[in-house]
LUMBALUM-267771 format. One record per atom (N, C-alpha, C): x, y, z; residue in three letters; residue number from 1. Coordinates in steps of 0.05 Angstrom, whole numbers. Each point is the difference from the previous one (the first is absolute). Layout:
      x      y      z gutor zase
      X      Y      Z   ALA  NUM
...
***
This chain:
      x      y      z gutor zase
   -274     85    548   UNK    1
     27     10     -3   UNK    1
      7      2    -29   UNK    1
     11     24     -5   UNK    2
     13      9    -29   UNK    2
     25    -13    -14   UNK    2
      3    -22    -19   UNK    3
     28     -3     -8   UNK    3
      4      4    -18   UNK    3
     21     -3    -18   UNK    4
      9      3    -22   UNK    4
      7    -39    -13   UNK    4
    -12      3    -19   UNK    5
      4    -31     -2   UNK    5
      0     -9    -29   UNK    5
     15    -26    -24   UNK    6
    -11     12    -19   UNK    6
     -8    -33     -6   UNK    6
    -22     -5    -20   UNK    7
    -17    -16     10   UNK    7
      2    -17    -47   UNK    7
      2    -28     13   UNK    8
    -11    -12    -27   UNK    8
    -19    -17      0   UNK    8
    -24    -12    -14   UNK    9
     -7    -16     -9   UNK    9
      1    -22    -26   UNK    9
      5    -10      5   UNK   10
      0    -32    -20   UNK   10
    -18    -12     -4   UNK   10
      1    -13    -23   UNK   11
    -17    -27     -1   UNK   11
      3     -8    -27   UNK   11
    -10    -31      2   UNK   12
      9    -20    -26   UNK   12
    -13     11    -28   UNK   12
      5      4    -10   UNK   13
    -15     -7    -33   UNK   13
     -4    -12    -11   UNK   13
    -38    -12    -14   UNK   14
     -9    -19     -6   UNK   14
     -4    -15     24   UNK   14
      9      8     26   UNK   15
    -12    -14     19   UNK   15
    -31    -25      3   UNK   15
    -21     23     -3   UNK   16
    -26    -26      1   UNK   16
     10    -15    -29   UNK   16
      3     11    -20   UNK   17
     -1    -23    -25   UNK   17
     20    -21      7   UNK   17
     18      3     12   UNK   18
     20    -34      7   UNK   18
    -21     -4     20   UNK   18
     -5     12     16   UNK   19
    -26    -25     16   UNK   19
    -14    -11     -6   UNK   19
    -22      8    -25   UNK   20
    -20    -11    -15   UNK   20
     17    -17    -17   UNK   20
     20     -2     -8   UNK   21
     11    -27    -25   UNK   21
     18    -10     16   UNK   21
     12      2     19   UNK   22
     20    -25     23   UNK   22
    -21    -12     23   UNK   22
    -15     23     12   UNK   23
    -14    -14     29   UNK   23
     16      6     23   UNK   23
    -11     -5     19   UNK   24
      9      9     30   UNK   24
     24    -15     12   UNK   24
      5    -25    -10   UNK   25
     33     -7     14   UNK   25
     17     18    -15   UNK   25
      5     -4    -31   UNK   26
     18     24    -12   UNK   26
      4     24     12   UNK   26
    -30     12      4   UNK   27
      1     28      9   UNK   27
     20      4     21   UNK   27
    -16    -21     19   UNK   28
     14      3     25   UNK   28
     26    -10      3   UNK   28
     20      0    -15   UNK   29
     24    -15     -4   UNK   29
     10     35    -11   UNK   29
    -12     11    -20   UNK   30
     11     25    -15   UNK   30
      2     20     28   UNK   30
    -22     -6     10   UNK   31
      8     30     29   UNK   31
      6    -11     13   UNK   31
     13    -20     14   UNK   32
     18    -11     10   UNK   32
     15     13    -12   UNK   32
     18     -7    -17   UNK   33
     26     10     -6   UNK   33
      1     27    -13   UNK   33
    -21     20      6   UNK   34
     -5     25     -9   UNK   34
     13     12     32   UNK   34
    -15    -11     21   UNK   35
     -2     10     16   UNK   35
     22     -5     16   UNK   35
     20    -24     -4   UNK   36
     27      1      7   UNK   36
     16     13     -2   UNK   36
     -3      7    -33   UNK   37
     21     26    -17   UNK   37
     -4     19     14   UNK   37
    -24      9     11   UNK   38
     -2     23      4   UNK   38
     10      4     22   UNK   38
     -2    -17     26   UNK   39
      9      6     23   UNK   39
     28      0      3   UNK   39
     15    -18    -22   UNK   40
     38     -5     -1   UNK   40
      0     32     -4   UNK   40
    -13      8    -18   UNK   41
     20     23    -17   UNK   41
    -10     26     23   UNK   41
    -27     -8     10   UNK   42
     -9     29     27   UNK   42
     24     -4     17   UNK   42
      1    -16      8   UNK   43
     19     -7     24   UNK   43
     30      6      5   UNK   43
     10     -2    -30   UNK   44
     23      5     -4   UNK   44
      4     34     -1   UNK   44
    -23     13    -20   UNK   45
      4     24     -8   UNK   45
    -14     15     21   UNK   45
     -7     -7     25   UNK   46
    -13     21     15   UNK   46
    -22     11      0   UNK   46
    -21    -17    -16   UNK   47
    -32     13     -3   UNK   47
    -11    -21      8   UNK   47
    -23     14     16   UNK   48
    -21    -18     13   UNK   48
    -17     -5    -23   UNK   48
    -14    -23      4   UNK   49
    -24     -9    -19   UNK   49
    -18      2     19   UNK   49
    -20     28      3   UNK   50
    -14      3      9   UNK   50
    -27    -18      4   UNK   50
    -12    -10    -21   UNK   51
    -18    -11      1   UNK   51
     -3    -18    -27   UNK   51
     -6    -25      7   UNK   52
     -8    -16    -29   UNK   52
    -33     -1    -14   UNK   52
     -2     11    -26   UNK   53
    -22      0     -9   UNK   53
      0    -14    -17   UNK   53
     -8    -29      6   UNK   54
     -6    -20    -23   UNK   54
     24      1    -21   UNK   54
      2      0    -19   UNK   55
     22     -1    -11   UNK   55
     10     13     -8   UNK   55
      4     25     22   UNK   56
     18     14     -1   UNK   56
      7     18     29   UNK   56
     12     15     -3   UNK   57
      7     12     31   UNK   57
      7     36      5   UNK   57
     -2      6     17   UNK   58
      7     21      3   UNK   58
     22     14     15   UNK   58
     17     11    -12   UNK   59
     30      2     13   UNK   59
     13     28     11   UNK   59
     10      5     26   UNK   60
     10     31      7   UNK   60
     26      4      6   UNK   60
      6     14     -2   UNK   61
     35      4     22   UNK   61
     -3     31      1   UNK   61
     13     11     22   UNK   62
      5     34     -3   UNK   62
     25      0    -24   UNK   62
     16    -17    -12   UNK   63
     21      5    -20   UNK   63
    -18    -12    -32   UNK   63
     -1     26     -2   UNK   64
    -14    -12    -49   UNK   64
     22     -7     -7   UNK   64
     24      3      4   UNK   65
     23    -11    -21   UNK   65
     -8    -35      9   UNK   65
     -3    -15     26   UNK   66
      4    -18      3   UNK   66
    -25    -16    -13   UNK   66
    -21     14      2   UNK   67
    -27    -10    -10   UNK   67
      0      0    -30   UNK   67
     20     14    -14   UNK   68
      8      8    -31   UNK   68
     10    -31     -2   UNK   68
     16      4     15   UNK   69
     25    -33     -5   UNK   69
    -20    -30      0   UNK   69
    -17      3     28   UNK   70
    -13    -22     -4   UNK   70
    -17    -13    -21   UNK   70
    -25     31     -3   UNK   71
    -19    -10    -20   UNK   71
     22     -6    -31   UNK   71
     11     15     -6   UNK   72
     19     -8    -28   UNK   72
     14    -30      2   UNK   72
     18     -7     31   UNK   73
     10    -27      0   UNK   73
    -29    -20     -7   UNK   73
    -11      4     15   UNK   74
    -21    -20     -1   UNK   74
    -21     -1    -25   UNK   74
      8     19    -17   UNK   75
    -29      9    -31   UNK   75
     24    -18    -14   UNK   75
     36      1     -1   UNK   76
     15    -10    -11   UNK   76
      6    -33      5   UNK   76
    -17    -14     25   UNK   77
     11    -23      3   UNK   77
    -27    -23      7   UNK   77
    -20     19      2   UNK   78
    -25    -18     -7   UNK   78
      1    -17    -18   UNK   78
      0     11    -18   UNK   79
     -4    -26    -34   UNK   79
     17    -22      7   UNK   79
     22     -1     12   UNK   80
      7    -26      0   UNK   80
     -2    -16     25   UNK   80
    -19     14     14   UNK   81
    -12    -21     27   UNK   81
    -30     -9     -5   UNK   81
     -6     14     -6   UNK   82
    -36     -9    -14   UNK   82
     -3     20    -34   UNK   82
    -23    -19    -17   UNK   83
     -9      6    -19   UNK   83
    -15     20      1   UNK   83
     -7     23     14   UNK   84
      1     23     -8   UNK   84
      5     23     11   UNK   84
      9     26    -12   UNK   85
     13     27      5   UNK   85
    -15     19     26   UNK   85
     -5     16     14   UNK   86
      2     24     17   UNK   86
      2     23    -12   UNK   86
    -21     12      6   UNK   87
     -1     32      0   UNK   87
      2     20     19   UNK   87
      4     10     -1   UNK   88
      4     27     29   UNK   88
     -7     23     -1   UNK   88
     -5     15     24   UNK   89
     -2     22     -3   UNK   89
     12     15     27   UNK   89
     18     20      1   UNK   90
     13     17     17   UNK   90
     -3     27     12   UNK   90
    -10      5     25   UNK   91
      0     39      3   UNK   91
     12     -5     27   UNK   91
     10     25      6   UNK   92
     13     10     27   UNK   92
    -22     26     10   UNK   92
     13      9     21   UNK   93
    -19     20     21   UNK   93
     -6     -2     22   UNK   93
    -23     12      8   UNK   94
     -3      4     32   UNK   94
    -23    -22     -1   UNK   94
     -8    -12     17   UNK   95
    -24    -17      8   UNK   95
     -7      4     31   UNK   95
    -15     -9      8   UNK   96
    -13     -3     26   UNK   96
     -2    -30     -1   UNK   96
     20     -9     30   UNK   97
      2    -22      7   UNK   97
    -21    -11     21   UNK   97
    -15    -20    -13   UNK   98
    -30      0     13   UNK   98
     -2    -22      5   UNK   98
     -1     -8     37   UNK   99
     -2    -10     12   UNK   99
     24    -26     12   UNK   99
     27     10     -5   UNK  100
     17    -16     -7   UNK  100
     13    -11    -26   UNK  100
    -16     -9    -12   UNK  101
      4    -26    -21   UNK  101
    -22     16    -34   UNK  101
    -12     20      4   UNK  102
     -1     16    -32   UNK  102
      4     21      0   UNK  102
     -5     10    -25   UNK  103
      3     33     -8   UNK  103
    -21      3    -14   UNK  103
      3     31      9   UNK  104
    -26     15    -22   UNK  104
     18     11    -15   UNK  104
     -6     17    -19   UNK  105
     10     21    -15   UNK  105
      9     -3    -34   UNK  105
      5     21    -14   UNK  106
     -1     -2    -18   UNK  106
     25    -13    -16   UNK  106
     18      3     15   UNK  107
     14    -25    -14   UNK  107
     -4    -25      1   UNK  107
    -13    -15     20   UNK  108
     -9    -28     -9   UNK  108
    -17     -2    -19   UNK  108
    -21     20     -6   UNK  109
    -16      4    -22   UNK  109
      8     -1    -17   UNK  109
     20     10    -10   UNK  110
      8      2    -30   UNK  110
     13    -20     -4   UNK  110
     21    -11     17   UNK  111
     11    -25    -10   UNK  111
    -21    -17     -4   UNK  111
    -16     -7     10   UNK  112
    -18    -19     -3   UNK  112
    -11      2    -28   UNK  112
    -10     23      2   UNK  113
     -6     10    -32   UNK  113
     15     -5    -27   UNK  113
     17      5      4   UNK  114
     26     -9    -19   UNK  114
      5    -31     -3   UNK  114
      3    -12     20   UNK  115
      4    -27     -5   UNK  115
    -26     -7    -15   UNK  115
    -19     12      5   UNK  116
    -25    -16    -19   UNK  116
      1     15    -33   UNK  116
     10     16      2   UNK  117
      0     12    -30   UNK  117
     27    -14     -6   UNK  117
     23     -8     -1   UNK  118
     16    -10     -6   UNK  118
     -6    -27     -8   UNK  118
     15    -16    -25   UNK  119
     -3     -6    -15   UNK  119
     21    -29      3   UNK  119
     -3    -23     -5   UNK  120
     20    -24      5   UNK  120
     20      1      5   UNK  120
     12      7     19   UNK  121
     29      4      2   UNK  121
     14     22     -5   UNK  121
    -16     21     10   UNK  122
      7     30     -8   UNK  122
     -1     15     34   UNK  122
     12     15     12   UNK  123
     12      8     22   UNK  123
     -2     29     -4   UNK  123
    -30     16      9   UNK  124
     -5     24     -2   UNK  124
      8     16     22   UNK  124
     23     23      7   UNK  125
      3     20     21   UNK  125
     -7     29     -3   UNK  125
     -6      6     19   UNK  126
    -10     35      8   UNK  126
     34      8    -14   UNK  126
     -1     17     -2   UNK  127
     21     23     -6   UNK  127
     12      4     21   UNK  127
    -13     -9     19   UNK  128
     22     18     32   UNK  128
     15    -39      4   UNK  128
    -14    -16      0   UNK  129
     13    -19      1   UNK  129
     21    -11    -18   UNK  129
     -5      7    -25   UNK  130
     23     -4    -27   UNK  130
     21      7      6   UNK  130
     -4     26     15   UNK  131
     27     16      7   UNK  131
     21    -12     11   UNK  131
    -12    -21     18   UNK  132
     17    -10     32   UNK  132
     10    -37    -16   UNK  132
     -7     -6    -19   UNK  133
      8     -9    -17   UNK  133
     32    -15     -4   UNK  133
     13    -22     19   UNK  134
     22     -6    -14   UNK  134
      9      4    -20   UNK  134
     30      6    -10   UNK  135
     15      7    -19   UNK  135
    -11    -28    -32   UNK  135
     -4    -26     20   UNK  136
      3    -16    -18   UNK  136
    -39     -1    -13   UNK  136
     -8     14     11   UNK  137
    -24     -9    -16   UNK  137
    -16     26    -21   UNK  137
     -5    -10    -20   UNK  138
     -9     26    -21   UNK  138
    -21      6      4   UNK  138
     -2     32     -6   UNK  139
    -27     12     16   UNK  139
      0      7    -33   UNK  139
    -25     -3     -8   UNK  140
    -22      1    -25   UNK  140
     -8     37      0   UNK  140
     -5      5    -20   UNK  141
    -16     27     -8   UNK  141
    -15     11     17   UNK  141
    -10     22     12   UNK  142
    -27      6     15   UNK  142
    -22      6    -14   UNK  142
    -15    -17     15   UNK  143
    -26      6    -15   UNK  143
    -26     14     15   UNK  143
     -4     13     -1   UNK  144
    -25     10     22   UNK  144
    -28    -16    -12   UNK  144
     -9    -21     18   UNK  145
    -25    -13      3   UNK  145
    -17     10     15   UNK  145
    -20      6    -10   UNK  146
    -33      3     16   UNK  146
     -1    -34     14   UNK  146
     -9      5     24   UNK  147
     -4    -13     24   UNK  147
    -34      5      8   UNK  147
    -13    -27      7   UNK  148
    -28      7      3   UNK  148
     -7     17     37   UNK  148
     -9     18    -10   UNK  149
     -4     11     34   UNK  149
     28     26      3   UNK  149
     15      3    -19   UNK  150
     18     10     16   UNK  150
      1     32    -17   UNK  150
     -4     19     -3   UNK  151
    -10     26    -12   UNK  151
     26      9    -18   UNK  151
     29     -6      4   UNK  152
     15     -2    -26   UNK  152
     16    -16    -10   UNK  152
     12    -18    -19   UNK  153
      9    -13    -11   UNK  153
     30     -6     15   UNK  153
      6    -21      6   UNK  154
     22    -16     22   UNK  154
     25     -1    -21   UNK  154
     28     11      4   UNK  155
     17     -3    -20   UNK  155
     16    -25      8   UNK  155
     -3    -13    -25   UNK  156
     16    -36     11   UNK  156
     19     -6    -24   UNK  156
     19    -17     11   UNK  157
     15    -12    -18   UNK  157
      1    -19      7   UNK  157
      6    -25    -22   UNK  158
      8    -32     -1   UNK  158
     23     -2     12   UNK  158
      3    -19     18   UNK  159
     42    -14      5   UNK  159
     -9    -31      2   UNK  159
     33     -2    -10   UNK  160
      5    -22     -4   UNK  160
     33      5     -8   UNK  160
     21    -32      2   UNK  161
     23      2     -1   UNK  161
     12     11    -15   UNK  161
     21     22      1   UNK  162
     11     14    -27   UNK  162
     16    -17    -10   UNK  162
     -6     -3    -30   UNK  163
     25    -18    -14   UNK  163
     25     14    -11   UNK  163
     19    -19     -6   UNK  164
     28     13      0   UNK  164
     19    -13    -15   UNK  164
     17      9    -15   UNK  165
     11    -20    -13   UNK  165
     19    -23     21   UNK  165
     15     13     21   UNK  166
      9     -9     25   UNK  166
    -13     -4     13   UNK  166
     -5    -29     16   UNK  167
     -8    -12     16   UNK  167
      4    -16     22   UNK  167
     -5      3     18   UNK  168
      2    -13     22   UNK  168
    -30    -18     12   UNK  168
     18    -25     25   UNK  169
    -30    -17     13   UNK  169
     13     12     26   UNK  169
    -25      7     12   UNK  170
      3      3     36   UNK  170
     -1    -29      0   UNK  170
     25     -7     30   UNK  171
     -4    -29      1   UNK  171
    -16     -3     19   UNK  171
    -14     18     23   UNK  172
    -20     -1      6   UNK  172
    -28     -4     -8   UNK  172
     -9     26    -15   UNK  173
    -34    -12     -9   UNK  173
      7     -4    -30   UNK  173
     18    -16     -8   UNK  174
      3     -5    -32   UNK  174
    -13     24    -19   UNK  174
      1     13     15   UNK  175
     -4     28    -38   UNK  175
     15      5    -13   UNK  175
      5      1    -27   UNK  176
     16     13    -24   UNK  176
     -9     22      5   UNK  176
     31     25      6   UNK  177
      5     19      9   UNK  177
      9     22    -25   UNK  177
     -2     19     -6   UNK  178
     15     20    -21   UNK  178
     22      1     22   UNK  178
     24     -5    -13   UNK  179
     33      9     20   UNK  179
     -3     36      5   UNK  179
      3      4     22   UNK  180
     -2     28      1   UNK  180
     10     17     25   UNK  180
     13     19     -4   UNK  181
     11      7     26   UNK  181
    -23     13     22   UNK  181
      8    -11     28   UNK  182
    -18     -2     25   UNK  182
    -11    -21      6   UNK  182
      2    -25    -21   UNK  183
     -1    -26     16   UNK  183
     10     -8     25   UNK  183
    -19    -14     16   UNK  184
     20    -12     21   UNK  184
     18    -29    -11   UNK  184
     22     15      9   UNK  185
     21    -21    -10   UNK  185
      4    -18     24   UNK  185
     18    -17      1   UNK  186
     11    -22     17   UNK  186
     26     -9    -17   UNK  186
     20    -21     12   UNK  187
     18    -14     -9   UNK  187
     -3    -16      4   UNK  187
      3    -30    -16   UNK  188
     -5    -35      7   UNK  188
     27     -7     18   UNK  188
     -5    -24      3   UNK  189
     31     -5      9   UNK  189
     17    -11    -21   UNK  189
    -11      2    -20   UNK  190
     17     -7    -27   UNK  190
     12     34    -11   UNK  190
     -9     23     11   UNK  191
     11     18     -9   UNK  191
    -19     10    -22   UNK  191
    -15    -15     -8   UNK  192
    -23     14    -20   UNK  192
    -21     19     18   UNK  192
    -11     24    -17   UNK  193
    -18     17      6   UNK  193
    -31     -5      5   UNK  193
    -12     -4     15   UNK  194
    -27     -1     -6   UNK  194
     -8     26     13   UNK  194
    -27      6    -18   UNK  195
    -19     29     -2   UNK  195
    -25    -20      6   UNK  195
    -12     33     16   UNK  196
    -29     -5      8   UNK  196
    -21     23      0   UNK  196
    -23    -13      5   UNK  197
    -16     20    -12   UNK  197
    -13     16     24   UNK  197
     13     -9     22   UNK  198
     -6     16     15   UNK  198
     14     -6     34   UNK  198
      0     16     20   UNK  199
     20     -7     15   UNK  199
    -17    -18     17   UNK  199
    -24     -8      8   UNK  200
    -12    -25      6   UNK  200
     -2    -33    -17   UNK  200
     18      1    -24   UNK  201
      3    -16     -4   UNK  201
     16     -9     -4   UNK  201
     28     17     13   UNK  202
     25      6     -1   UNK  202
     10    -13     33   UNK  202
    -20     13     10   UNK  203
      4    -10     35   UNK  203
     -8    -27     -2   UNK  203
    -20    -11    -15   UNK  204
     -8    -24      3   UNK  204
     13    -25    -14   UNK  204
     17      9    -24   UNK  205
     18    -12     -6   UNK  205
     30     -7     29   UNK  205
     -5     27     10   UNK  206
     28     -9     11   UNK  206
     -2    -11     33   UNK  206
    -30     -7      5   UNK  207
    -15    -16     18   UNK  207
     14    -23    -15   UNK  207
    -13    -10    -20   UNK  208
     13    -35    -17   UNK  208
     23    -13     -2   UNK  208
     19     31     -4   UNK  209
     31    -16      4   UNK  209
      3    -19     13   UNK  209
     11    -19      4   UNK  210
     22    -13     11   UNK  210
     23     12     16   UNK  210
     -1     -3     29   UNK  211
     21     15     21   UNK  211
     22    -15     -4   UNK  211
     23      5     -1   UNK  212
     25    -11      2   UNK  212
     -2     -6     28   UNK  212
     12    -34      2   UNK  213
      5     -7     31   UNK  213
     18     24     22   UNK  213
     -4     -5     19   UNK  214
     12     15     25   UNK  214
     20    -14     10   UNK  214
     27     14     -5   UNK  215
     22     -8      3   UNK  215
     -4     -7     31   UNK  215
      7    -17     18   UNK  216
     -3     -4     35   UNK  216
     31     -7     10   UNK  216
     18     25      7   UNK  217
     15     -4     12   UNK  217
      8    -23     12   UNK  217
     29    -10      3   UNK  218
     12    -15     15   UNK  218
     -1      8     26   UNK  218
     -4    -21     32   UNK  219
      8     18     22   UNK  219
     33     -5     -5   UNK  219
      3     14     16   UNK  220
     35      7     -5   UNK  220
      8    -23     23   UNK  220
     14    -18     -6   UNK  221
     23    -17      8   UNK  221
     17      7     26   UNK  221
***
């Protein structure tokens, strides 16, 4: 069966070298909490983590804006859950959904590709994916890269959070936000504004509230 799907890969940087100078409890303590992040922030934003490859994984949703949001939340909040950064790489398109649970096609290809040419903490997208791109995250120059196997050069740009002199925190996934109109907004019950970076983390904030008790009638006398 034919879908449309748009697909990332990840993985650690410097990976084997912290294994060769920490050892295997460390390690296994770093993807532990590699692999937590990743499932909070899939879970919340709507992308499956298709499959885990050692230390790193492979990620889809039919929506790239939402797959935009993740790999950037998560390239932005690694460093301070383990000692080292994530790279990525992003394409959208048609695939053939094979056998249930993979895909063929040339967009898993290239993402894959990209995340390995990408560079410590650098977040490479196709051009068709840059596009679909939240407001809040900066899409980099295009660059057309030769790709091994692929007959012409793949046009990609870097993202990552746009900075701003105005700023805002989602109080959901804690990101420093550029203030910008089309945020999802909310009101506290103090009357202050909170912005978000997206309306899944907007809904999931307002999952957390606190319900005001339920007034329960008197029977009448």
């Amino acid at each position: 069966m034919r879908v449309e799907r748009c697909f990332a890969f990840i993985d650690l940087s410097g990976f084997t070298a912290f294994t060769e100078q920490f050892g295997d409890e460390q390690t296994v303590s770093v993807l532990t909490a590699f692999r937590g992040r990743v499932r909070e922030i899939a879970a919340r934003r709507g992308v499956r983590v298709t499959k885990w490859l050692g230390d790193g994984a492979m990620l889809s949703s039919a929506d790239s804006g939402a797959v935009v949001a993740m790999v950037v939340e998560l390239a932005d909040r690694i460093p301070s859950v383990i000692p080292l950064a994530i790279r990525a790489g992003l394409a959208n398109g048609p695939v053939i959904m094979f056998e249930g649970d993979d895909y063929i096609g040339r967009p898993a290809n290239v993402a894959a590709r990209l995340c390995d040419m990408a560079d410590a903490g650098e977040t490479l997208a196709t051009r068709e994916v840059a596009s679909q791109a939240p407001r809040w995250v900066e899409v980099g120059p295009l660059v057309a890269r030769p790709i091994s196997g692929l007959e012409r050069p793949v046009e990609t740009a870097t993202l990552s959070i746009a900075s701003a002199d105005e700023t805002t925190t989602d109080p959901c996934c804690g990101l420093t936000l550029p203030v910008l109109r089309g945020l999802e907004t909310r009101f506290g019950t103090d009357g202050s504004v909170k912005r978000f970076c997206s309306a899944s983390c907007a809904i999931a904030w307002d999952e957390r509230r606190p319900r005001p008790p339920l007034e329960v009638a008197s029977p009448a006398g």
